[in-house]
Structures are given as C-alpha cells and as structure tokens.
C-alpha positions, -999 to 999 in steps of 0.1 A, spaced: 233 162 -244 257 133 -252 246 94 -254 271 90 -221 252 116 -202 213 104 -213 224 67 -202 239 77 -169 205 75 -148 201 40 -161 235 32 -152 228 46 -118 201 20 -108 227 -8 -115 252 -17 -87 280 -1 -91 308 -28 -102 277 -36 -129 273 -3 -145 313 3 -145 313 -31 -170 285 -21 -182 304 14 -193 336 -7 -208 313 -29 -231 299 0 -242 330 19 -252 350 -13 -264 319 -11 -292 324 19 -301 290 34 -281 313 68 -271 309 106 -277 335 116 -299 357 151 -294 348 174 -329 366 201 -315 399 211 -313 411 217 -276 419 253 -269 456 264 -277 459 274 -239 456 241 -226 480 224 -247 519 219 -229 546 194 -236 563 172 -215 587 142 -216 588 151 -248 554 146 -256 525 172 -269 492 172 -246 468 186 -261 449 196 -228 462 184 -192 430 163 -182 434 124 -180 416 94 -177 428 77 -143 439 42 -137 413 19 -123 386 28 -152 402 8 -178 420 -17 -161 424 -46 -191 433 -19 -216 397 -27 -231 383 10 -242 415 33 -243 411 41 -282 374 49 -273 386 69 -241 412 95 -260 388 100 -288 366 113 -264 389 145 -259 410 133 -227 449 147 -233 456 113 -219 445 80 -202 461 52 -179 453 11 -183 461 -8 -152 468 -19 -124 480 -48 -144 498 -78 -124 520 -102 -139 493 -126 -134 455 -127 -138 437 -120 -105 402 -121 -98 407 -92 -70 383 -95 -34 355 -109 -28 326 -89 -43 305 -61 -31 341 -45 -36 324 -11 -52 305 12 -35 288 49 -44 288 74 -15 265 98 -39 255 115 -7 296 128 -5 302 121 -42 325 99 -36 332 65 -41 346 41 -21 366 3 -37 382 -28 -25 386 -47 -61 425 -56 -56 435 -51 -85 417 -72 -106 430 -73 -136 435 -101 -165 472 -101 -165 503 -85 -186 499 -111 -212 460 -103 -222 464 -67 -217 495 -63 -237 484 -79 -268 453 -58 -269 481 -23 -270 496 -43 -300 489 -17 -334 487 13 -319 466 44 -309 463 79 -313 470 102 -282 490 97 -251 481 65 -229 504 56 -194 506 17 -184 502 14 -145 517 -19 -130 519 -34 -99 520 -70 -79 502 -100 -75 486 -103 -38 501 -135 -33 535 -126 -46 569 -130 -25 593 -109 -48 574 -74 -55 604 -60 -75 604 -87 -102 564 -83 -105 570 -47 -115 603 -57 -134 580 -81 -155 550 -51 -157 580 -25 -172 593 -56 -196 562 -61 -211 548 -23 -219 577 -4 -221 581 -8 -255 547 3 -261 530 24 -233 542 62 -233 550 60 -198 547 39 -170 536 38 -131 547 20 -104 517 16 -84 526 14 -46 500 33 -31 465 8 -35 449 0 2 437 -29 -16 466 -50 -13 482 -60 16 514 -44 23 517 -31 -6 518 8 7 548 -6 30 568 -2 -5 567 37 -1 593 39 24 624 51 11 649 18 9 622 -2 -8 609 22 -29 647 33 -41 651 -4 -46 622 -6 -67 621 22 -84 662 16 -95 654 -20 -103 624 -11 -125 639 19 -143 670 -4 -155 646 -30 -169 627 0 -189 661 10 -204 668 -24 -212 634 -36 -225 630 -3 -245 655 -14 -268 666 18 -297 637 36 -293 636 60 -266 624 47 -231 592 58 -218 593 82 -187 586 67 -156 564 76 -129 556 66 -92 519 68 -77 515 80 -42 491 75 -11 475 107 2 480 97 37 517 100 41 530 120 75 558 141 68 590 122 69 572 102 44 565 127 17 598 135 22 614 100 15 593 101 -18 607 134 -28 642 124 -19 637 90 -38 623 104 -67 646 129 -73 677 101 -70 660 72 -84 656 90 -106 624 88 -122 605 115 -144 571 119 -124 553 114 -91 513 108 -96 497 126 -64 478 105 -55 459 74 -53 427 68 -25 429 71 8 422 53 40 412 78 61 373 87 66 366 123 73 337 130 94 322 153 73 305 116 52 273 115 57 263 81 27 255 50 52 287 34 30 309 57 45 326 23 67 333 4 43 370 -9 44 385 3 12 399 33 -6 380 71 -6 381 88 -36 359 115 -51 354 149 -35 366 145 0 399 140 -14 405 169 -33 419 192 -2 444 167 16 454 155 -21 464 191 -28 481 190 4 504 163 -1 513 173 -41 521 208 -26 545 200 -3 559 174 -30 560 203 -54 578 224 -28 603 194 -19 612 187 -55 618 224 -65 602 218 -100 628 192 -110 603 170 -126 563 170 -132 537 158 -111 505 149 -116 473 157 -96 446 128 -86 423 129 -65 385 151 -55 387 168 -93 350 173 -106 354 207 -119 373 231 -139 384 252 -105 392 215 -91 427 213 -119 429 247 -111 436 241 -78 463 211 -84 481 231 -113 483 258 -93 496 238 -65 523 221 -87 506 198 -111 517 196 -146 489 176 -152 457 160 -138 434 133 -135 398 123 -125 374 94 -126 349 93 -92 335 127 -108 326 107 -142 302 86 -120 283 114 -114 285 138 -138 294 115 -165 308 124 -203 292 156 -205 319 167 -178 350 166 -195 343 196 -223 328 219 -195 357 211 -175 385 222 -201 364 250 -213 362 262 -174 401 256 -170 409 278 -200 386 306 -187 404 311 -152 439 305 -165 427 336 -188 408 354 -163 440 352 -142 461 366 -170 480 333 -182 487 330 -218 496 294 -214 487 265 -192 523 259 -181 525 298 -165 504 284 -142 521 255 -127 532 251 -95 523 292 -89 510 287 -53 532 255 -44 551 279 -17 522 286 4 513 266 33 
C-alpha cells in the first residue's frame, strides 16, 4: 500500500477544503508515490501531436495554483490540468465551500475559482516538466469584459501549457454558464484562439479546448458542436459539475448549492459526450469528466467517444492506490474485447442512443 493510500483515513477526519491543502503541501514536498512501471503499450495513443502514455488525467480543480503538477505526472497520470486561473487573484466564496457526500461518493463545491492569479501561477510553469499538463483559464467574478479575461489567461500560458481550456461551464460563477450559448461562445472561443496563435509566437500553438456543463438541453449541445467545429478549436472537455441533484442522494449534504461531481455524474456525463461525439462525427477529440472511479468507468466514456479521460472526486475516496488498478483494469477489457490499441476503442458505441 502506497504512503497516499495509508494517510487517506487521516485525511478523512479533516474537513474537506483542509485535507485537499493538506494533499497539495504534501505533493509540492515531494511526499508522492512515484510510477516505477512502464504503462502498458495498449494504453498509449497520440493526439495533437502529442504521445500519452495512458489516457487517464488529473482534472482541473485539484491543482488550481499549478503547485504539485511535477509531483502529479510522476505519479503515472498521462496527463494533468492547473486551473481555473483568473487574470486576477481571488479568494473564491465564502467558506464551508467543500463538501463530501461519501454516502453517494460524491462531492459537492462552491470555491469560485479561487485561484492566486495568472501572474503567480505562470512563474511557477517557468523550467519545465516532464509529461503532458493542460492550463484551464477562466474570469474573474467581478469582471465586465469575459473575452479579454480569457484573452489574458491564453497570453500568459500559451507559450508554455500543452493546451489550453476555456472554462465556461463552473456553477460557481455567476453567469458564467450563460457563455455556452452559441454567439458568445463563437465570440470567445474565435477571440481566444487568435490570441494563442499570436502569443505562441514560432513554436507551434497549443491545441485548444472548451469545457462543458453536463446539463445542457438539446439545442444546447448542439450549439457547442456546431461552435466547436467552426471556431474551430481542437477539443471539447465533457464535462464539468452539475447543478442538478438526483434523488437517488441519500448524504444530508446532498442541498448544498454548488456543483455535483463524483459518481452520480458518470451516466448523464456519458450522455451528453455521446451525443457530442455523434454531433461532431469524430472531427476532433473529446475528453470524458465526470462519475469515473473505475477502470469500466473510462471504458464507458472511450467507448462513448472519449479520446481521453479524467477523474478527481474518486481520488477522495479511493485515493493514489486508484490510478494503477484503474489502467491495469482499462487494458484488461480493451483486451478482453479484442482491441489491440486503446484508440480501436473510441467512440465504438457513440451511435447508440
């Protein structure tokens, strides 16, 4: 058993915004497990012209100041997300803002993207890293010009990050999810795709990638595929929390205002990247968020159109230990299914309903 899993019952008597600080401290100092082996040849695919070694990631929201990334990828993640970062530092809502539905395992937030702000997290991206690591930005609360907040969040990491995320899908901040709708978010995404070009200077310009809500109706989703795909950007993340509360919760947290994430959101999640999947016609990768605490979990998103996936709630729970049993799991149904590769697999049941 790993140092991460023996200390997660500890971590589990401390409130829950305390033991996720608690966590970061502890990887910025180099308290991690560290990945000996090699991941298996099945899992590895290459997109944007990048190598993954496996398609499991790190989600934004863990490491939002860009504090424990090194620690993070030598765990054995094929990649990991910093962010939200805003333009400026913001201290996010009022505190409890955290809360763990174990009952449900799932987890539900408020923070508002607290975050210390491009400046403070860029420097710490300055000499480099080994592995693959995605910059998320977004706006300040109290901002009245959204598009030059995410102009200033693509000027400042796209010549480092090796991609970015526009981030319009957080509960957390007020009308922010009102810049999904297709004229905004073709503004946006237009405005912040010519500032990556610019800012990226000779070297070639990180792919760039918008993050959904899983509680878009249909006419939504469907402005998201149509904006994506003329944008253009290289990527839709599917997706971030969601609002709604199924009645299936049972933890006495279950009404708290905030975003759900964790296992109740794995099945409308799929939902939503499925349809995307089917709306985009595998023009350009997606990536599956949302419910994932198991190998058969990314199954289910590559299988529904992912290229590659995502987790965090599931680390509160299951901690380190997860991530090697997960990609060991993966590999053995993509094999038990007769795939050779990970990228046979894709998008395989993305025409079902």
């Amino acid at each position: 058993m790993d140092i991460g899993s023996l200390a997660l019952p500890l971590l589990r008597l401390l409130p829950p915004e305390t033991a996720h600080d608690a966590t970061i401290r502890a990887l910025a100092c180099g308290l991690a497990p560290r990945t000996t082996m090699a991941d298996d040849p099945i899992l590895g695919l290459d997109l944007w012209g990048r190598r993954f070694a496996n398609p499991i990631g790190l989600a934004a929201g863990f490491d939002k100041n860009a504090q424990a990334f090194r620690a993070i990828l030598a765990m054995g993640f094929g990649f990991t997300e910093i962010g939200t970062v805003t333009p400026r530092p913001q201290e996010g809502n009022p505190k409890p803002r955290l809360f763990r539905l174990a009952e449900d395992g799932a987890v539900i937030n408020r923070m508002g993207f607290n975050n210390q702000g491009l400046a403070a997290v860029r420097r710490r991206l300055e000499g480099g890293w080994t592995g693959i690591l995605g910059a998320n930005i977004g706006k300040n609360k109290d901002s009245t010009d959204a598009v030059a907040d995410y102009v200033l969040g693509a000027r400042a990491f796209a010549p480092l990050a090796d991609y970015l995320v526009i981030n319009v899908s957080s509960p957390n901040t007020p009308g922010l999810r009102d810049l999904q709708r297709r004229e905004p978010l073709l503004e946006l995404a237009r405005a912040v795709r010519a500032e990556r070009d610019a800012a990226s200077g000779d070297i070639p310009p990180p792919p760039l990638l918008l993050k959904v809500a899983p509680d878009l109706d249909e006419a939504q989703i469907e402005d998201v595929a149509e904006v994506a795909l003329s944008a253009p950007v290289d990527g839709v993340i599917i997706s971030n929390t969601t609002i709604a509360r199924p009645e299936t919760l049972r933890s006495p947290h279950r009404a708290e205002a905030g975003g759900l994430s964790g296992a109740p959101l794995l099945a409308p999640s799929i939902e939503v990247l499925r349809r995307i999947a089917q709306l985009t016609g595998g023009r350009m990768p997606l990536v599956g968020v949302g419910g994932i605490a198991s190998g058969a979990d990314a199954y289910a998103k590559i299988k529904a159109g992912a290229s590659l996936v995502q987790l965090y709630s599931a680390l509160v729970y299951h901690g380190p230990g997860l991530l090697p049993r997960l990609k060991r799991d993966l590999a053995d149904l993509l094999r038990a299914d007769g795939f050779d590769s990970i990228t046979s697999a894709i998008g395989v049941e993305a025409g079902r309903s």
